[in-house]
TORKOLBA-194731 format. One record per residue (C-alpha): residue in one letter; x, y, z. Coordinates in Angstrom, 2 decimals, always signed. Example, Ala and Ser with C-alpha at 12.3 -4.5 7.8 and 13.67 -1.06 7.14 Angstrom:
VEXBA type      c1      c2      c3
VEXBA    a  +12.30   -4.50   +7.80
VEXBA    s  +13.67   -1.06   +7.14
//
This chain:
VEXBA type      c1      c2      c3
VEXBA    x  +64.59 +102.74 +102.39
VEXBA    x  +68.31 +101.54 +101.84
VEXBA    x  +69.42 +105.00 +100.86
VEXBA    x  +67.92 +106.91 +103.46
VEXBA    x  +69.42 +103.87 +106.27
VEXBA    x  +72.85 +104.63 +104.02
VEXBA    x  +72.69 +108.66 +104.61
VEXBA    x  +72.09 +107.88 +108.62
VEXBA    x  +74.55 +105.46 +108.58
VEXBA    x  +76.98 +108.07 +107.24
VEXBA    x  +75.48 +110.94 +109.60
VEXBA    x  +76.37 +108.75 +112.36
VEXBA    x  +80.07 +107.89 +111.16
VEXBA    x  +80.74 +111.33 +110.76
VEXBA    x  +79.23 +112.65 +114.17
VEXBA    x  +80.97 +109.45 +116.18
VEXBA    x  +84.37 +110.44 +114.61
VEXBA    x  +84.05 +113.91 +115.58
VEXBA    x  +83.21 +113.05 +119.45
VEXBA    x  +86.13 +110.94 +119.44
VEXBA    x  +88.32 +113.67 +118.05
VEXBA    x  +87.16 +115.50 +120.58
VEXBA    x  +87.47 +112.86 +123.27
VEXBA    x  +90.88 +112.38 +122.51
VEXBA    x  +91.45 +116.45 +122.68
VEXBA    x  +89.14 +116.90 +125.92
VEXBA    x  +91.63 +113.52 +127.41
VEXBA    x  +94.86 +115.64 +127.01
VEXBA    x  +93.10 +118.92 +128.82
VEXBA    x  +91.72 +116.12 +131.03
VEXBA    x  +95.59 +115.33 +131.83
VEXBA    x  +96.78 +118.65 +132.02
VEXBA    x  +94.11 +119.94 +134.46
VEXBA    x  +95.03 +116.53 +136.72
VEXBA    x  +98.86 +116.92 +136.81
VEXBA    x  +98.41 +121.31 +137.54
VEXBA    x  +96.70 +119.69 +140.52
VEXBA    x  +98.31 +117.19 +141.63
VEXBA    x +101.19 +119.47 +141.78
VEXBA    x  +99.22 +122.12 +143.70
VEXBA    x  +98.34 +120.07 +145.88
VEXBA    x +101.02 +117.04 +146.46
VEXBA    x +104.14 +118.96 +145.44
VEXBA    x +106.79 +119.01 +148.45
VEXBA    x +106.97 +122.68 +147.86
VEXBA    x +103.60 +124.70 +147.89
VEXBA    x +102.88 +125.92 +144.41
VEXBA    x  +99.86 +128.45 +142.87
VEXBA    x  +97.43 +127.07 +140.69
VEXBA    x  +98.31 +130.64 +138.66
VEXBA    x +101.79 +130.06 +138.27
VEXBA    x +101.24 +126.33 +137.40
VEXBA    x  +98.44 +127.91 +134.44
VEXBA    x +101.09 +130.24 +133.51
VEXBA    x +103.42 +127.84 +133.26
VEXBA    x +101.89 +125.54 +131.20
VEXBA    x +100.42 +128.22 +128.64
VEXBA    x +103.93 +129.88 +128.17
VEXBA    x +105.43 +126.38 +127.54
VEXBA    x +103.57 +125.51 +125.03
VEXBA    x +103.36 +128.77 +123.36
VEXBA    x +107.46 +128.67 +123.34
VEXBA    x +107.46 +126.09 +121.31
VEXBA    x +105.97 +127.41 +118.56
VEXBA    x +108.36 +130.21 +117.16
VEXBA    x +110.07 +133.26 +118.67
VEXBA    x +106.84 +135.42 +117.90
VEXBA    x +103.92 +133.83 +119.31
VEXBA    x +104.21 +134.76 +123.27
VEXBA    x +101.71 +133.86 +126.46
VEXBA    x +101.54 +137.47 +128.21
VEXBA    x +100.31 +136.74 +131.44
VEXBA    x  +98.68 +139.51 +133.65
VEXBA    x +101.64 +140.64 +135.01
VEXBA    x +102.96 +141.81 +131.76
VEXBA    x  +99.26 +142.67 +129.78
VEXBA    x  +99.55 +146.18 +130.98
VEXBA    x +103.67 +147.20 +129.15
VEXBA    x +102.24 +145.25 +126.30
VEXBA    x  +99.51 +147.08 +125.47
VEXBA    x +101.11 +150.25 +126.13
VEXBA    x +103.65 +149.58 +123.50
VEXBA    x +101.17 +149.85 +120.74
VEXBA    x  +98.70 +152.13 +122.72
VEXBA    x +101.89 +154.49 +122.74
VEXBA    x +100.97 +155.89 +126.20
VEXBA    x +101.68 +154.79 +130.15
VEXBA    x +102.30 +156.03 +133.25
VEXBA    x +106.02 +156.03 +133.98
VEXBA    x +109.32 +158.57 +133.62
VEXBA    x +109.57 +159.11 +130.29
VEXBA    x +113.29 +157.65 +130.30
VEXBA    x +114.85 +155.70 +127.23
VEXBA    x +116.85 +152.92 +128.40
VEXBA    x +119.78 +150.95 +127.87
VEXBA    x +121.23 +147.84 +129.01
VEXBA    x +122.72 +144.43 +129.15
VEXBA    x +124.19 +143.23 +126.97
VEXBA    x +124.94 +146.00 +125.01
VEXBA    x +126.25 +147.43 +128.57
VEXBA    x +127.42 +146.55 +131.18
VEXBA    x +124.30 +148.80 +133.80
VEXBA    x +121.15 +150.09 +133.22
VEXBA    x +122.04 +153.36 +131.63
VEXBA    x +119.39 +156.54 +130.54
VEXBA    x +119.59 +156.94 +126.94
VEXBA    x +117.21 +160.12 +126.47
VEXBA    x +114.79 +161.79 +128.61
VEXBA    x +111.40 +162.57 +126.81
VEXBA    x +111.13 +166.34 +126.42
VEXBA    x +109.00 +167.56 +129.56
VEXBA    x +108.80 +164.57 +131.00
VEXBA    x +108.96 +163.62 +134.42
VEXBA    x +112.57 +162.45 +133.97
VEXBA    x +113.76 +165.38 +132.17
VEXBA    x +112.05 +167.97 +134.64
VEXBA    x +113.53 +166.05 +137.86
VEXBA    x +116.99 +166.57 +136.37
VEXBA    x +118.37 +163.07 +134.75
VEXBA    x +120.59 +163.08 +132.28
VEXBA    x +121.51 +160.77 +128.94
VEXBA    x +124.58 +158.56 +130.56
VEXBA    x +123.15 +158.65 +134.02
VEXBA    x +123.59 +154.99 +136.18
VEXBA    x +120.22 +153.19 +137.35
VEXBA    x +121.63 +151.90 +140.45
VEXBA    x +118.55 +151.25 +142.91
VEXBA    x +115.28 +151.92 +142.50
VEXBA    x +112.99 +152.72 +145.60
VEXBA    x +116.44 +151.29 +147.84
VEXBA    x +116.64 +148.10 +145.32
VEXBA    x +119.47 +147.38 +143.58
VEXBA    x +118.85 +146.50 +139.80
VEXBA    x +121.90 +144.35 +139.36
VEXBA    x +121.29 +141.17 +138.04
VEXBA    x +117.43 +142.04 +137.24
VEXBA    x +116.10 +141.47 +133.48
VEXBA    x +115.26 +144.48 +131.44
VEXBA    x +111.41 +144.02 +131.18
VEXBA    x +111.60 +143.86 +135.72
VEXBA    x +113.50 +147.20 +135.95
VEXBA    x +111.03 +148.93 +133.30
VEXBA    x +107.97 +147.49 +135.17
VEXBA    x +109.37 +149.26 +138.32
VEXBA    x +109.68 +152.30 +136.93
VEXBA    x +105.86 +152.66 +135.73
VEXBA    x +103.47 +152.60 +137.66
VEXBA    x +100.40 +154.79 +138.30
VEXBA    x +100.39 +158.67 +137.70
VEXBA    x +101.00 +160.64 +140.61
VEXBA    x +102.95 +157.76 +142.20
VEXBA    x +106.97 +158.68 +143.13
VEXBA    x +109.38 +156.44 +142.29
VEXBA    x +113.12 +157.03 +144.12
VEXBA    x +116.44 +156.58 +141.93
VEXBA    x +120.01 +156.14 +142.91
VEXBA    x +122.03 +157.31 +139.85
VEXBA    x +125.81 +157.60 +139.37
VEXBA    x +126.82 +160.23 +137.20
VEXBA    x +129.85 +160.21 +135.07
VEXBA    x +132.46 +162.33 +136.49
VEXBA    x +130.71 +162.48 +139.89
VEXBA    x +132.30 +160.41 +142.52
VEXBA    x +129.43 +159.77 +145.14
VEXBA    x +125.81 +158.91 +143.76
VEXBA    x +123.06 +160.65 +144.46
VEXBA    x +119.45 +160.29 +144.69
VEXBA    x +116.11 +161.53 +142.97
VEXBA    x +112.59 +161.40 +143.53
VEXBA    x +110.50 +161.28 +140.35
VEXBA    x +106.67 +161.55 +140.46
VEXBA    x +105.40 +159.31 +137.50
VEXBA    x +102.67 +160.96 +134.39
VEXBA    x +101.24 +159.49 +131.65
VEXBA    x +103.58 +159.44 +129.15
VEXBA    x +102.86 +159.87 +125.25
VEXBA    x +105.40 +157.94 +123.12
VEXBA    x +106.59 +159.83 +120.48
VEXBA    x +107.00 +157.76 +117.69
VEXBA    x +108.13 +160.20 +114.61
VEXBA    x +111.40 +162.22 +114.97
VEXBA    x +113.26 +164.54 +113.40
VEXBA    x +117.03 +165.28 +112.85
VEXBA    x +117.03 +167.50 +116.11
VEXBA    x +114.71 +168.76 +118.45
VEXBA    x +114.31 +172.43 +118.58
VEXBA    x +114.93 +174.77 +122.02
VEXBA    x +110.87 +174.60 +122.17
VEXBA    x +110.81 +170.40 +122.55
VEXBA    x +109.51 +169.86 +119.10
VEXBA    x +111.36 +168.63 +115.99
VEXBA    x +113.20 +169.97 +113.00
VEXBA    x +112.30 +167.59 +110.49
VEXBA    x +114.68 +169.35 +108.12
VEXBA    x +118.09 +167.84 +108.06
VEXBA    x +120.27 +170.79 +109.31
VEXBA    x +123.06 +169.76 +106.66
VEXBA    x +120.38 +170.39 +103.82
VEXBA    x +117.30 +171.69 +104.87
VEXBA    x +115.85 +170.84 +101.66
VEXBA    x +116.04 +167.18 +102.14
VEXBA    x +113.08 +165.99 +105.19
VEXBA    x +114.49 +163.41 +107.64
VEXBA    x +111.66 +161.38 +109.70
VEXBA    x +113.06 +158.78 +112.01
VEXBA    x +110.02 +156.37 +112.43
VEXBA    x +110.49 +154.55 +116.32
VEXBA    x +107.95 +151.91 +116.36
VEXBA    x +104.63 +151.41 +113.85
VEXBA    x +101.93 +152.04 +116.76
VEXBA    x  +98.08 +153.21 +116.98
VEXBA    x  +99.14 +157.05 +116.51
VEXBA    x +102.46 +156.30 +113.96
VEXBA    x +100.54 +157.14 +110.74
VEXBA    x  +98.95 +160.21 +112.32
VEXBA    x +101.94 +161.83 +113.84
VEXBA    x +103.87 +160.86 +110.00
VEXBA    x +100.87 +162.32 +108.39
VEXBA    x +101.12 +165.76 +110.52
VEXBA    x +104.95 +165.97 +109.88
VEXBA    x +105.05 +165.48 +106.60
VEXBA    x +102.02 +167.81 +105.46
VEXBA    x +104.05 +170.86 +107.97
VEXBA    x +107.33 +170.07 +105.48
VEXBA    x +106.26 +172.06 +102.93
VEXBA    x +108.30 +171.98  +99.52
VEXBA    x +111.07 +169.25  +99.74
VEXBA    x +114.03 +168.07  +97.07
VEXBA    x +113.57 +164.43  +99.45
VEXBA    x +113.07 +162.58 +101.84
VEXBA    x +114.80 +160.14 +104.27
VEXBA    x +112.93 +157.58 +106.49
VEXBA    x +114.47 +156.17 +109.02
VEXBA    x +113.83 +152.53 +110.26
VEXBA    x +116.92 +151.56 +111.92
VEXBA    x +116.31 +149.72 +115.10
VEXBA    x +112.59 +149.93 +114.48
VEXBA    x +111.57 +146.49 +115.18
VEXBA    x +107.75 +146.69 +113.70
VEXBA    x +104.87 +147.36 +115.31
VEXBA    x +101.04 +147.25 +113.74
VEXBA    x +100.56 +145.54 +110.46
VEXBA    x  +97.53 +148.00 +109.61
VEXBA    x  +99.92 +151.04 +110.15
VEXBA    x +102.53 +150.02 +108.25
VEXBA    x +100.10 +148.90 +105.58
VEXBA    x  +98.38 +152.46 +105.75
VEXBA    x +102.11 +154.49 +105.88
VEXBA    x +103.18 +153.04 +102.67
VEXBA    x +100.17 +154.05 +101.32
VEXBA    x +101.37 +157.84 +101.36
VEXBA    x +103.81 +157.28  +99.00
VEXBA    x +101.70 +154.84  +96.59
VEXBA    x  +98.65 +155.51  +94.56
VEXBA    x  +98.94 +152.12  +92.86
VEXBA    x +100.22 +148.29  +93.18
VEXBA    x +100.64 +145.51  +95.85
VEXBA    x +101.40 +146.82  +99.26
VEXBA    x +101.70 +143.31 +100.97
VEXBA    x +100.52 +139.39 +101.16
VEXBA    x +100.14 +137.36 +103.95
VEXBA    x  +99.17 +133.56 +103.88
VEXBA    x  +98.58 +131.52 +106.15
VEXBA    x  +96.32 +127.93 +107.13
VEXBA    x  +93.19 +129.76 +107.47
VEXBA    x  +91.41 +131.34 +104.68
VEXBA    x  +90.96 +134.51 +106.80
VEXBA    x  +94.70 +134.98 +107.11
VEXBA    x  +95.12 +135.09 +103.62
VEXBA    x  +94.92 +138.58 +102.02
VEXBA    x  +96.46 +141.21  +99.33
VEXBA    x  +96.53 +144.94 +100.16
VEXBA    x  +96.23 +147.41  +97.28
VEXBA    x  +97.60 +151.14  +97.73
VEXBA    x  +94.59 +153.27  +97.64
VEXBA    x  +94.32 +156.15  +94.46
VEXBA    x  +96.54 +159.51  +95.95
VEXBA    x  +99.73 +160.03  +97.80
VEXBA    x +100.67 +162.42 +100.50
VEXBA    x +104.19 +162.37  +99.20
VEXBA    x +104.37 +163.86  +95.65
VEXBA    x +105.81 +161.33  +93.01
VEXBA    x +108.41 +163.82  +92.19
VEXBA    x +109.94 +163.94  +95.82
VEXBA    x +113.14 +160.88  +95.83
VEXBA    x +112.89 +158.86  +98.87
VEXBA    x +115.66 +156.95 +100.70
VEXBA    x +114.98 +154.12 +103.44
VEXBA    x +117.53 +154.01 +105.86
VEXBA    x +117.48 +150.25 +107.54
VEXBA    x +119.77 +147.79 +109.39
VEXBA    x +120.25 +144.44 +110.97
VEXBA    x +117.48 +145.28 +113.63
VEXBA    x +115.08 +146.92 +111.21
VEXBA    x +112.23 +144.19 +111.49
VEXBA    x +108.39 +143.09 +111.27
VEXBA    x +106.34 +146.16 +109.92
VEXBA    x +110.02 +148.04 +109.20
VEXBA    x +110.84 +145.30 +106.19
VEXBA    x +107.74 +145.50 +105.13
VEXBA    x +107.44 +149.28 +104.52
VEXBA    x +111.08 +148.77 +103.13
VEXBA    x +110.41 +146.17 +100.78
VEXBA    x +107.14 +147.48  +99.83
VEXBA    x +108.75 +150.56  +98.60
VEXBA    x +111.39 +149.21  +97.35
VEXBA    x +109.73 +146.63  +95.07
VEXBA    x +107.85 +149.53  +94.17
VEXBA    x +110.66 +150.95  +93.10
VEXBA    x +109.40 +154.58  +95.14
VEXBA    x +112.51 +154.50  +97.39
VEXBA    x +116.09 +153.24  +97.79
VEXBA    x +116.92 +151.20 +100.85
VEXBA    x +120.42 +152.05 +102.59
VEXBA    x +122.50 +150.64 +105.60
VEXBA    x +122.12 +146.95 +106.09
VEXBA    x +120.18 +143.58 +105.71
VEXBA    x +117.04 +143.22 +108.00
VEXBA    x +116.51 +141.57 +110.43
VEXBA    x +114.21 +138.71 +108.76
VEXBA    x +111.02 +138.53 +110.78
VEXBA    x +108.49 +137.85 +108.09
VEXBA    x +105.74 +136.60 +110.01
VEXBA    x +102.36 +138.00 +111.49
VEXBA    x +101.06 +137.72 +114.98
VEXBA    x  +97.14 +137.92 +115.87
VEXBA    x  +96.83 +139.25 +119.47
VEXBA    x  +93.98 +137.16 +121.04
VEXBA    x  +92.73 +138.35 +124.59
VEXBA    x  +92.53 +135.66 +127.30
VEXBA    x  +91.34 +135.03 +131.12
VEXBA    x  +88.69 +138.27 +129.96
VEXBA    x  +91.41 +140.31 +128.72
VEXBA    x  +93.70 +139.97 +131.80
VEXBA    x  +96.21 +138.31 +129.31
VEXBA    x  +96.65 +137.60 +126.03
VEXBA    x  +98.06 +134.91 +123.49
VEXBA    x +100.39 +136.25 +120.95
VEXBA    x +100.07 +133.39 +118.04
VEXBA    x +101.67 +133.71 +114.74
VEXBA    x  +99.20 +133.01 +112.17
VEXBA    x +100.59 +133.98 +108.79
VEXBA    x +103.59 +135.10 +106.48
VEXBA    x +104.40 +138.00 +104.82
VEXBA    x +105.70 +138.41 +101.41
VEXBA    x +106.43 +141.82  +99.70
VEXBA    x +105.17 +142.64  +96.44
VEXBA    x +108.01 +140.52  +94.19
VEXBA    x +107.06 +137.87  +96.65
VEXBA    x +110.10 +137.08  +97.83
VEXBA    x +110.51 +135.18 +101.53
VEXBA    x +111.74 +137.60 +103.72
VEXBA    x +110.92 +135.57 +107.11
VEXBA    x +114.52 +133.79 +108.14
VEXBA    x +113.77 +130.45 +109.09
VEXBA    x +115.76 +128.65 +111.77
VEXBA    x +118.22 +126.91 +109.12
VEXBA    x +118.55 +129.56 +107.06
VEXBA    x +121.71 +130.70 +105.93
VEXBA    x +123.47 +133.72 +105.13
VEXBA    x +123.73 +133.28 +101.47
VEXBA    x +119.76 +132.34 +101.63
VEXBA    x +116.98 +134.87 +100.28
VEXBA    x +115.73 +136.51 +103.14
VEXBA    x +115.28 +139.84 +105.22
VEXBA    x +115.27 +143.34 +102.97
VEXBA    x +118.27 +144.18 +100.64
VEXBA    x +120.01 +147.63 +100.42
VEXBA    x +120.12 +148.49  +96.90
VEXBA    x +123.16 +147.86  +94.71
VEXBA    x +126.07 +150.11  +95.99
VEXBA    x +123.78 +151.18  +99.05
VEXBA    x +125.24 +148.75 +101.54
VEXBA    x +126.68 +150.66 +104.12
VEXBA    x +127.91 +148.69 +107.47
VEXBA    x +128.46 +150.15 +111.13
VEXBA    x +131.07 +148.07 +113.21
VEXBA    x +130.75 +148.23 +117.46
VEXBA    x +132.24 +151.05 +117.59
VEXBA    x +130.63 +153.00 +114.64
VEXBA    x +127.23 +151.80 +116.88
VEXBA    x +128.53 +153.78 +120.27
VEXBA    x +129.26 +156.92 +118.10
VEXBA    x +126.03 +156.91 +115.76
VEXBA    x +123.92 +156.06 +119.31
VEXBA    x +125.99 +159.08 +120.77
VEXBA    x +124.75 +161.33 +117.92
VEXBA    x +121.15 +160.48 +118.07
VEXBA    x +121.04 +161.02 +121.99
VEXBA    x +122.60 +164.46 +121.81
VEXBA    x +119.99 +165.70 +119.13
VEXBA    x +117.45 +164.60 +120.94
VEXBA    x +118.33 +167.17 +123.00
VEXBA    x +116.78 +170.83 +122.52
VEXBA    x +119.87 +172.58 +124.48
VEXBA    x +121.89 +171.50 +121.53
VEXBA    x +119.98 +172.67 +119.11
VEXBA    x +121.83 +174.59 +115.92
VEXBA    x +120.47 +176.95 +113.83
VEXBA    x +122.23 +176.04 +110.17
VEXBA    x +123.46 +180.04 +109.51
VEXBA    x +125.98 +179.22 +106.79
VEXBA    x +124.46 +177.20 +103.88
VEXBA    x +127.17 +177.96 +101.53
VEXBA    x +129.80 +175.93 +104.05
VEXBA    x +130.78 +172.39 +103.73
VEXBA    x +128.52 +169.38 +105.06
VEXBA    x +130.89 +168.84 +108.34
VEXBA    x +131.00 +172.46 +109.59
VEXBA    x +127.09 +172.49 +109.04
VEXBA    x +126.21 +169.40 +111.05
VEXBA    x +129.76 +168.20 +112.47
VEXBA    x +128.04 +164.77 +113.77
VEXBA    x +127.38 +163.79 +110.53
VEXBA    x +130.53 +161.44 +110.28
VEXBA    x +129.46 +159.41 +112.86
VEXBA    x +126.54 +157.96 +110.49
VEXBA    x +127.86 +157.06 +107.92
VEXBA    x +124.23 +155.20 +106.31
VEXBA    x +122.45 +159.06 +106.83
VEXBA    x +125.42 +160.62 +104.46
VEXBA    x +124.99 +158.08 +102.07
VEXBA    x +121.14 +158.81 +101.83
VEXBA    x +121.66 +162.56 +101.61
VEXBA    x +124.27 +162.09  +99.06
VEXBA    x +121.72 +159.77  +96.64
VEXBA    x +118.59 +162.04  +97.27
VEXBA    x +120.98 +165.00  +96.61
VEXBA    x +122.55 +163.55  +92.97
VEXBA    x +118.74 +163.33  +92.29
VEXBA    x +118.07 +166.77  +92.89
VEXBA    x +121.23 +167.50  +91.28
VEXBA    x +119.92 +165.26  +88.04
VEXBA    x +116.35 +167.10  +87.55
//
């Protein structure tokens, strides 16, 4: 009779200290509910119980990390289109503050709605539908340029050169995000995905590691044919899905540790192998061009080759964003809470998330190899930014005719990136080596 009094005893301990956990949560969402009231409704300034709820979940979210987000309804519909790789907009690459001083068109997508309506890379954003965009953040001028298909959307644009603005009306599509490119786009809109300097040498400039990223590498690199090597380009590519990058890397791997994460929860806490076969032959030297924005999925591609030891990494240290973020839909998937739940670690393990004390001489981001270290100052930026907008272009498009010549006369932009030559020179003292 004691022991069974004992084991209820016990059941009852443990079931009164869980209410009272739960009391003492349920008192604190008590609190918060009361003072979002008490504001809506005794405030001297009227306020929305919305905002106040929006509010409150984005404050506590930023105080987490820089990764975990609250994206309220007004922003659910860019975010998912980011990954989704498709919404309806212009089809305009964009450039701003801080970097400069306006809103300024970097590229218009091939056959877009931009690029059929006439606007130009270096073209102004000065008003959009008769509002200025001075002084507005980057995320509000992109959210006024989407917007439904078969919506119009009127720009005022100042050209370079031009002395009086003028204005265009643009009738927004859906828009496809490319998110593999070549070296330069060919008079037809598609890519060469042959450097032009050595056609026997691939170049694939990865954007962003979306929903369609491993399908549109896939289809590029099984149209290449024979190749000497291959260059992959990350620079500026600030990650994307984990299960894409995961499933890239896997082209080049038929063996070993792809990546780790760990974090509190068992779930979170997982080793991914490379699966038997490769889509890139063994034989084929790969270089990994990366920099200080290269980030997220981009180190861990990186690293994972790297560690691998399937490819060398040029340009410069990574950015350092070692972390992974679960995407968890809220208010019945009219937002979403971006929480970071885990870290990364390549296979040597090493940290490569940069904490907020962490200094320079601390282990952390992705490593060019020894002798690979290749840095672009400001101005080496505007010129190697210059380069990739005007191959993006199909009405410059070169046919190489003279092989035999030097490097420069075959692809004169070449000096202005100065990581790219030293990846075509390593992949082409390989070929020159077997």
């Amino acid at each position: 009779m004691l022991t069974a009094n004992l084991k209820i005893l016990g059941i009852v301990i443990v079931i009164c200290a869980f209410c009272y956990g739960n009391a003492a949560r349920y008192r604190k969402v008590g609190d918060l509910a009361l003072v979002m009231d008490l504001i809506e409704h005794q405030y001297v300034d009227e306020s929305k119980s919305e905002d106040l709820y929006n509010a409150a979940m984005k404050g506590m979210v930023d105080s987490l990390d820089p990764y975990s987000g609250f994206v309220p309804p007004s922003s659910i519909v860019s975010f998912r289109s980011v990954l989704e790789q498709e919404f309806g907009g212009l089809g305009v690459s964009l450039d701003g503050p801080p970097r400069r001083d306006r809103f300024t068109v970097v590229s218009a997508l091939f056959d877009s709605p931009a690029y059929r309506a006439g606007i130009k890379p270096g073209d102004v954003i000065l008003e959009v539908d008769g509002q200025k965009v001075n002084g507005l953040q980057f995320e509000q001028l992109t959210s006024k340029l989407r917007g439904k298909e078969g919506t119009k959307v009127q720009l005022l644009l100042q050209r370079a050169n031009d002395s009086e603005p003028f204005t265009v009306d643009v009738t927004r599509d859906i828009i496809e995000v490319e998110s593999v490119l070549g070296d330069q786009r060919k008079e037809d809109g598609s890519w060469d995905y042959r450097l032009a300097v050595d056609p026997s040498i691939a170049y694939l400039r990865i954007e962003l590691f979306g929903e369609k990223t491993h399908e549109e590498l896939k289809k590029a690199i099984e149209g290449l044919g024979n190749i000497s090597g291959l260059i992959i380009d990350l620079r500026d590519n600030s990650g994307g899905l984990l299960e894409s990058a995961i499933t890239i890397c896997d082209y080049f791997l038929d063996e070993g540790v792809v990546v780790e994460t760990k974090g509190r929860q068992k779930a979170d806490r997982e080793t991914f192998f490379a699966k038997p076969g490769v889509l890139v032959p063994k034989d084929v030297p790969v270089a990994v061009l990366v920099n200080q924005n290269s980030a997220s999925a981009s180190e861990i591609m990186a690293a994972c080759l790297q560690d691998n030891c399937r490819a060398k990494v040029v340009g410069m240290r990574t950015f350092g964003k070692g972390s992974v973020q679960n995407v968890i839909p809220l208010d019945g998937g009219r937002a979403a809470l971006r929480l970071t739940t885990a870290y990364y670690f390549p296979p040597s393990g090493k940290m490569i998330h940069r904490r907020k004390d962490a200094k320079d001489e601390d282990s952390w981001g992705v490593m060019p190899d020894p002798g690979c270290e290749i840095d672009i100052d400001a101005s080496g930026l505007e010129a190697l930014i210059d380069r990739l907008r005007k191959r993006s272009d199909p009405t410059n498009y070169v046919v190489p005719e003279n092989l035999e010549s030097s490097p420069d006369v075959r692809d004169p932009t070449l000096s202005a990136d100065p990581q790219l030559k030293k990846a075509l020179e390593l992949l082409q003292s390989s070929k020159t080596a077997a």
